[in-house]
VEXBA-87166 format. One line per field, with one value per residue (C-alpha): residue in one letter; z, y, x. Coordinates in nm, 3 decimals. Layout:
N
aa = c(A  ...)
pz = c(Z  ...)
py = c(Y  ...)
px = c(X  ...)
//
This chain:
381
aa = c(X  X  X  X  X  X  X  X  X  X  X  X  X  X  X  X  X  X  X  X  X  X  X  X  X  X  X  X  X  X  X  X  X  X  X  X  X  X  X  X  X  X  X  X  X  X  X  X  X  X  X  X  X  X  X  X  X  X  X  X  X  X  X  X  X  X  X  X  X  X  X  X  X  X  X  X  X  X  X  X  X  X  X  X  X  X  X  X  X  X  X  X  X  X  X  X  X  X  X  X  X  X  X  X  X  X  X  X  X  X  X  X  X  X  X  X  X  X  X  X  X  X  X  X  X  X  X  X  X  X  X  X  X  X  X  X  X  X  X  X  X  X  X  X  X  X  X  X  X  X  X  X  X  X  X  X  X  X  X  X  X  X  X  X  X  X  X  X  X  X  X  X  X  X  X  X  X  X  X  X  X  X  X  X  X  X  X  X  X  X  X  X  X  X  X  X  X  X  X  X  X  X  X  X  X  X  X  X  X  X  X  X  X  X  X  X  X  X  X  X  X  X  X  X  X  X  X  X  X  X  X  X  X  X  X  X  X  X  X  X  X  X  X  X  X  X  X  X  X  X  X  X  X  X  X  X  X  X  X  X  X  X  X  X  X  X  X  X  X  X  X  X  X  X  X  X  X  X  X  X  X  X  X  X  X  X  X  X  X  X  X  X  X  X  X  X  X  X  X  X  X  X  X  X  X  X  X  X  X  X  X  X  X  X  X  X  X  X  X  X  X  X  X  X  X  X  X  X  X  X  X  X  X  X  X  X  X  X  X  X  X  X  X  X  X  X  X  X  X  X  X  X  X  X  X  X  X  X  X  X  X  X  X  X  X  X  X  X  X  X  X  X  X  X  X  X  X  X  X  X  X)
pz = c(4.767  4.687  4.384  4.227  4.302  4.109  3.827  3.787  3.808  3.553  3.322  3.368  3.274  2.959  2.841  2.881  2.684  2.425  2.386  2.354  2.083  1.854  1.975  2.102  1.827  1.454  1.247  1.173  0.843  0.578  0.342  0.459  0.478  0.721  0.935  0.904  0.997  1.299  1.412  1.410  1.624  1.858  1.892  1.954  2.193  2.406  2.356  2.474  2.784  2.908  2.848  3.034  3.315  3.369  3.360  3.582  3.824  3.877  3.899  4.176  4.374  4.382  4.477  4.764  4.872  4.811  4.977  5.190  5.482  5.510  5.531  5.165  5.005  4.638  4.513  4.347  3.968  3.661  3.443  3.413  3.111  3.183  3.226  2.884  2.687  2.828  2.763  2.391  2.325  2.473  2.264  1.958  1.999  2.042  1.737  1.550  1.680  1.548  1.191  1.081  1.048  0.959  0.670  0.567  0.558  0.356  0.121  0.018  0.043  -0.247  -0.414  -0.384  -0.403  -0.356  -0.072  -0.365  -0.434  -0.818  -0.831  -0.749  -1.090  -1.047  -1.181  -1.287  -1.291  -1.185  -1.229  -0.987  -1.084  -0.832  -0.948  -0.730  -0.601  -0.718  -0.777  -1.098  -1.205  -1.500  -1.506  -1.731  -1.851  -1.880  -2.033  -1.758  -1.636  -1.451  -1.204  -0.832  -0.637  -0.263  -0.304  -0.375  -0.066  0.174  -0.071  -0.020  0.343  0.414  0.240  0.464  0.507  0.402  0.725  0.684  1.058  0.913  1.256  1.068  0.774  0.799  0.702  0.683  0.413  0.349  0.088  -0.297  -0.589  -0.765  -0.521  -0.681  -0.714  -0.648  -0.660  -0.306  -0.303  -0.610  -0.649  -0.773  -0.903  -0.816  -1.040  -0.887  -1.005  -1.073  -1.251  -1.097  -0.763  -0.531  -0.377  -0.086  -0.195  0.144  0.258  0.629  0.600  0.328  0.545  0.291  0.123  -0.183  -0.314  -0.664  -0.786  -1.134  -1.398  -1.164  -1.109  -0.778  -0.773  -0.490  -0.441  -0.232  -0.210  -0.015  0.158  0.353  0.169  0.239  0.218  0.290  0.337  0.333  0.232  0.042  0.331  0.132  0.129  -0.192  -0.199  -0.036  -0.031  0.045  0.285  0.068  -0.164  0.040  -0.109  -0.073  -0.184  -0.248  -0.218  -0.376  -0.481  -0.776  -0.928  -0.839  -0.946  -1.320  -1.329  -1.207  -1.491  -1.783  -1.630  -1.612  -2.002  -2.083  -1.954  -2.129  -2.460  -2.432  -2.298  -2.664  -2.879  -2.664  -2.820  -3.189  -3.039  -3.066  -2.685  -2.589  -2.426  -2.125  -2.099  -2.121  -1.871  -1.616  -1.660  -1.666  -1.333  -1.174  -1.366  -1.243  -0.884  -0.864  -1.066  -1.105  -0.770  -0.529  -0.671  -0.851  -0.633  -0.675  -0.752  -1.040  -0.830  -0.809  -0.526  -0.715  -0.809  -0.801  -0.897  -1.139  -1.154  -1.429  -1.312  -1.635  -1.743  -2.037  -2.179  -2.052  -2.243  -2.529  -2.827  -2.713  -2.849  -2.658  -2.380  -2.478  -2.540  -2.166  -2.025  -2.242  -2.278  -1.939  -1.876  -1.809  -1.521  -1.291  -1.099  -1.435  -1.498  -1.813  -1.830  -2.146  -2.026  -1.660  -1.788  -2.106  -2.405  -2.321  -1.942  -2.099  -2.309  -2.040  -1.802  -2.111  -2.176  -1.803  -1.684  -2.035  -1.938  -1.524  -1.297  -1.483  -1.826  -2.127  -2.396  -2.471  -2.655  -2.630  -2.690  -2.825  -2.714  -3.088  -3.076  -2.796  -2.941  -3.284  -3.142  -2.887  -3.198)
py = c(-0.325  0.041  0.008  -0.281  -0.026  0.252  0.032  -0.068  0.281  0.338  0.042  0.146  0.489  0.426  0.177  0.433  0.689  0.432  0.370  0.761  0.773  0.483  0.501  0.211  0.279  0.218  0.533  0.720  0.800  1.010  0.800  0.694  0.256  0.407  0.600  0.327  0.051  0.301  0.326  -0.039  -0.082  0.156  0.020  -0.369  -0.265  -0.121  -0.434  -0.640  -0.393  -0.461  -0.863  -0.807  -0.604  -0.800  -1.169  -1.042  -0.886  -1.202  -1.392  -1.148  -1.110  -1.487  -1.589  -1.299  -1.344  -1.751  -1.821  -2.130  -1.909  -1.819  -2.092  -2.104  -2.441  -2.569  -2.648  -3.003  -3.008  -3.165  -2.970  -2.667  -2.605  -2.238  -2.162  -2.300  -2.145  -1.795  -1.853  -2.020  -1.717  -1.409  -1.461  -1.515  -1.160  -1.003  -1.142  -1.067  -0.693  -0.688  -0.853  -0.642  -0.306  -0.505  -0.673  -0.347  -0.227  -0.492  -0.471  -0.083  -0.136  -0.443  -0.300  0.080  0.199  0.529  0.589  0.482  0.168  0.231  0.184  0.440  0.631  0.661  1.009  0.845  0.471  0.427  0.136  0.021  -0.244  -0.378  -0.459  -0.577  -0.314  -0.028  0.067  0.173  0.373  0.453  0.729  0.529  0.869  1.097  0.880  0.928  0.672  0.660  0.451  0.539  0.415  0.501  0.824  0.847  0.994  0.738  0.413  0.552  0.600  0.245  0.098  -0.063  0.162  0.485  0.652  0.880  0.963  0.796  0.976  1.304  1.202  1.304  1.022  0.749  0.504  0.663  0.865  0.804  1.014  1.036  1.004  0.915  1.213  1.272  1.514  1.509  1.456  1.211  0.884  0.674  0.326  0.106  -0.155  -0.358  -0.632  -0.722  -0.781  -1.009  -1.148  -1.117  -0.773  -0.567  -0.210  -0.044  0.322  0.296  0.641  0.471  0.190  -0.093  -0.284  -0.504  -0.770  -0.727  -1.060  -1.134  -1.214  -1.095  -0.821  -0.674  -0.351  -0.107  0.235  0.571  0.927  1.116  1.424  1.587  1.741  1.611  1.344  0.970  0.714  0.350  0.042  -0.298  -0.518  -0.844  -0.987  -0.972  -1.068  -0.920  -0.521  -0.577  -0.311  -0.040  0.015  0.239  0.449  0.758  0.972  1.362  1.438  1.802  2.027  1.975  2.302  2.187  1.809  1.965  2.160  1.865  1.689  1.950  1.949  1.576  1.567  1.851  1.629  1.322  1.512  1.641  1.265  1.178  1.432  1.337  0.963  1.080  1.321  1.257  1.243  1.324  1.124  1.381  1.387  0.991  0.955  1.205  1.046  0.716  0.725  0.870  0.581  0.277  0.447  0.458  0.126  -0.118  -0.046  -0.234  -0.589  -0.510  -0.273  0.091  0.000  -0.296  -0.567  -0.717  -0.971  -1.317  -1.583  -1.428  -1.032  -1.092  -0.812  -0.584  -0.490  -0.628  -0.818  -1.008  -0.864  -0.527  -0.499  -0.674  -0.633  -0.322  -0.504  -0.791  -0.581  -0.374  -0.688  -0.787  -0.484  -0.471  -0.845  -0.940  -1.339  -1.519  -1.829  -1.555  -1.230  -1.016  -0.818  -0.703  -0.303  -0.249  -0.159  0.048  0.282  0.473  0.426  0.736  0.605  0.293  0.421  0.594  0.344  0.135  0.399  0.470  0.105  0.044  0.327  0.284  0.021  -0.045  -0.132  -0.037  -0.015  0.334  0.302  0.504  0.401  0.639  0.637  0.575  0.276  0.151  0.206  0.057  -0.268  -0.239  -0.211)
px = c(1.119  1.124  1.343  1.103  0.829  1.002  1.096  0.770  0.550  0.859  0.749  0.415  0.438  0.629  0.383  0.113  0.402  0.387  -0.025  -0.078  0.189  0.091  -0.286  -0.517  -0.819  -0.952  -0.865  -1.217  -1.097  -1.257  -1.505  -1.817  -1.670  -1.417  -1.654  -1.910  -1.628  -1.535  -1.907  -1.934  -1.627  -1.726  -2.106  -1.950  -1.677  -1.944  -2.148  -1.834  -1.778  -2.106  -2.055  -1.775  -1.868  -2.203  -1.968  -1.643  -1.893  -2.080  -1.778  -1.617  -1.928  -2.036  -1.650  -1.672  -2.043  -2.017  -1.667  -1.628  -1.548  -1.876  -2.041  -2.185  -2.210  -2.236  -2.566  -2.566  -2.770  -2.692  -2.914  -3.085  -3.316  -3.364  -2.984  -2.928  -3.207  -3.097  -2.742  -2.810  -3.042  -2.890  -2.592  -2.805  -2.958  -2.616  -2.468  -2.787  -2.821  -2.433  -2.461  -2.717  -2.561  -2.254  -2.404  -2.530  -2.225  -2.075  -2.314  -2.305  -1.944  -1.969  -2.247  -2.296  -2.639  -2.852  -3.117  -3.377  -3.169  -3.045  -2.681  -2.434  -2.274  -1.888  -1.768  -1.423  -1.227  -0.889  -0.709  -0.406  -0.156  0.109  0.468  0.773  0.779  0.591  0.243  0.126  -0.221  -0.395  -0.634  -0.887  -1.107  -0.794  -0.520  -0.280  -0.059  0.238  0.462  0.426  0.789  0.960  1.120  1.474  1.583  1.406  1.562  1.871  1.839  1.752  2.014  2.248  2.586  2.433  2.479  2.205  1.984  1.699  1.498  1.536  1.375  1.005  0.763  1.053  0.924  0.618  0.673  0.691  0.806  0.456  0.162  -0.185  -0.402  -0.786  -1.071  -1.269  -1.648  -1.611  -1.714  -1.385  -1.418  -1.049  -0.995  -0.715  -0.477  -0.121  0.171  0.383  0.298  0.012  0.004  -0.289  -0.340  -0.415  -0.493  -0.607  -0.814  -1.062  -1.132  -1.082  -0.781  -0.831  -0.571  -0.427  -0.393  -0.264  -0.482  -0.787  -0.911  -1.046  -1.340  -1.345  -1.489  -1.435  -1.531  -1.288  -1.461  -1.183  -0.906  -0.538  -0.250  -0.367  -0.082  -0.097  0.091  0.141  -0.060  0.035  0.388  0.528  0.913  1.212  1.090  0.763  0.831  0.943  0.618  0.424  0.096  0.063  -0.314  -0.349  -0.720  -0.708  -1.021  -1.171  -1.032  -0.673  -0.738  -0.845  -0.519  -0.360  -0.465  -0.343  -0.028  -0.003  -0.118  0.103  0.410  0.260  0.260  0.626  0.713  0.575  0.772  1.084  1.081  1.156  1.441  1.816  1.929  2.311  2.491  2.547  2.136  2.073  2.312  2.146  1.836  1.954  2.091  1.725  1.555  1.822  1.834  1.456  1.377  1.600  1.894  1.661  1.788  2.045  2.208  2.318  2.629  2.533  2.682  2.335  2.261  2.339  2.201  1.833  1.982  2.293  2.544  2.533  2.878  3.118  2.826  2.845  2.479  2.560  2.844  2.730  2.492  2.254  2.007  1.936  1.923  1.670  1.479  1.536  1.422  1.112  1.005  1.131  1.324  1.031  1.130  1.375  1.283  1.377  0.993  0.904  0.942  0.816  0.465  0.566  0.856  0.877  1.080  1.300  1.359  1.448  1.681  1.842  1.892  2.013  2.255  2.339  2.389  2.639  2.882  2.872  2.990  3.274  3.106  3.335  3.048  2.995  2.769  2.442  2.080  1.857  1.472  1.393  1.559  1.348  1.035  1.103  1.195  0.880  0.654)
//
């Protein structure tokens, strides 16, 4: 008897170990839907605590004061006209003292609005396009785009045999190479669709998700307040790594956000010049190996042997080692009926080029060949 005790304060105690760890609770975020989402949580659990304490206690005290041991006896009705119009109506008031804020709520959160009712301005548009399995966004006012992946570290860490103590990695699938980037105290517009499949876009701390469907597109809005890193995930499943695309937001200052953005359009412009250079082998190769390990070794493996029928090997493949050009074609234009995306409008003609070059002289491949950036972009004209 004592050792069932212990091993049940034990049980109980690490349950409790557990609930303060991964928390019982709604996030409060930091937008106003999250907040407002949070206050609305809060405001009907209390509602359903009183329900509850108000129906258990009658229960318990009519089962203790009524008991058959004491004499008490059932009363015999079949109807009772009051007992049903304050149980029909009661209920009624509770859902309608709940819906209102809520459909408040829903609607600012659809259709933004001022205290005087004219339509909220947003300061800047951002548009979010889900791939299998990245996340891509385009800065719609700035011209900035770029493709948002895990990070290196963390998809090599998860791949099976890799032997690395994924408990010492902080933020274990989490964390991606380029996070999106925002001012706080801004009003940002998310247009929302996809590429491929249908994908969530989800950042708990905003207190929305929208799908990103393809060939639709979804609208959302936020204004960050608090400074920091927000992290969220793909909340729709989307194919085998569904759970290796997470999200990850820096809300910066406004002064940091604008040198953010130089930076970001300084790269872009060097990116450009880059195309029209002649590459060496020795640097396409480098760079090829980033781009395939980050873009193209989660189906067909880091070491090209691919994951058949759906991921082919590049490993002594036929088009690999073949005419440069019909691979370039494949990477750009896609094979439309299998799992091969197009890459011509996520990746860049030099990163093509590179991987081009990279995947044609690893693995085994005899080609030797390189493919200059050049290349790429005269046969994606």
């Amino acid at each position: 008897m004592q050792l069932k005790f212990m091993m049940l304060l034990g049980g109980l105690l690490v349950s409790t170990l557990s609930a303060a760890e991964y928390g019982m609770n709604l996030r409060k975020g930091v937008t106003e839907f999250s907040e407002t989402a949070f206050g609305l949580h809060t405001f009907t659990l209390w509602i359903c605590i009183v329900i509850g304490i108000i129906v258990f206690g009658a229960m318990i005290f009519s089962i203790f004061a009524h008991r058959r041991s004491k004499g008490a006896k059932a009363d015999q009705f079949d109807h009772s006209l009051t007992a049903e119009v304050i149980w029909t109506v009661i209920p009624i008031l509770i859902l309608v003292v709940i819906a209102v804020p809520a459909t408040k709520a829903l609607i600012k959160m659809e259709n933004p609005t001022t205290d005087d009712g004219k339509r909220l301005a947003m300061d800047m548009t951002i548009k979010v396009t889900g791939y299998q399995w990245k996340w891509k966004y385009d800065y719609m006012d700035e011209g900035i785009s770029f493709i948002s992946s895990l990070d290196r570290d963390h998809d090599l860490a998860r791949q099976k045999g890799s032997g690395v103590d994924v408990t010492t990695i902080e933020n274990y699938l989490l964390e991606v190479d380029n996070p999106l980037v925002i001012p706080v105290d801004t009003n940002i517009r998310f247009l929302l669709t996809a590429d491929d499949v249908i994908h969530a876009w989800w950042v708990p701390d905003f207190g929305w998700k929208r799908d990103a469907i393809p060939g639709f597109v979804n609208e959302a809005w936020t204004n960050v307040q608090t400074p920091g890193t927000y992290r969220g995930q793909c909340a729709e499943l989307c194919g085998k790594d569904h759970g290796f695309m997470p999200i990850v937001v820096e809300a910066v200052s406004k002064e940091d956000y604008a040198k953010w953005v130089a930076d970001q359009k300084g790269e872009q412009e060097v990116e450009a010049q880059m195309v029209d250079t002649e590459w060496t082998k020795d640097q396409l190769m480098a760079k090829g190996e980033e781009v395939y390990n980050t873009q193209c070794a989660a189906c067909h493996q880091a070491t090209g042997a691919g994951m058949p029928p759906a991921f082919p090997a590049l490993a002594g493949s036929a088009l690999v080692n073949g005419d440069p050009a019909a691979q370039i074609d494949l990477i750009l234009n896609g094979k439309p009926g299998t799992a091969m995306q197009a890459f011509g409008n996520i990746l860049s003609e030099t990163d093509i080029a590179a991987a081009i070059t990279y995947t044609r002289n690893s693995f085994g491949n005899t080609a030797g060949d390189v493919v200059q950036p050049a290349t790429v972009k005269s046969m994606k004209q």
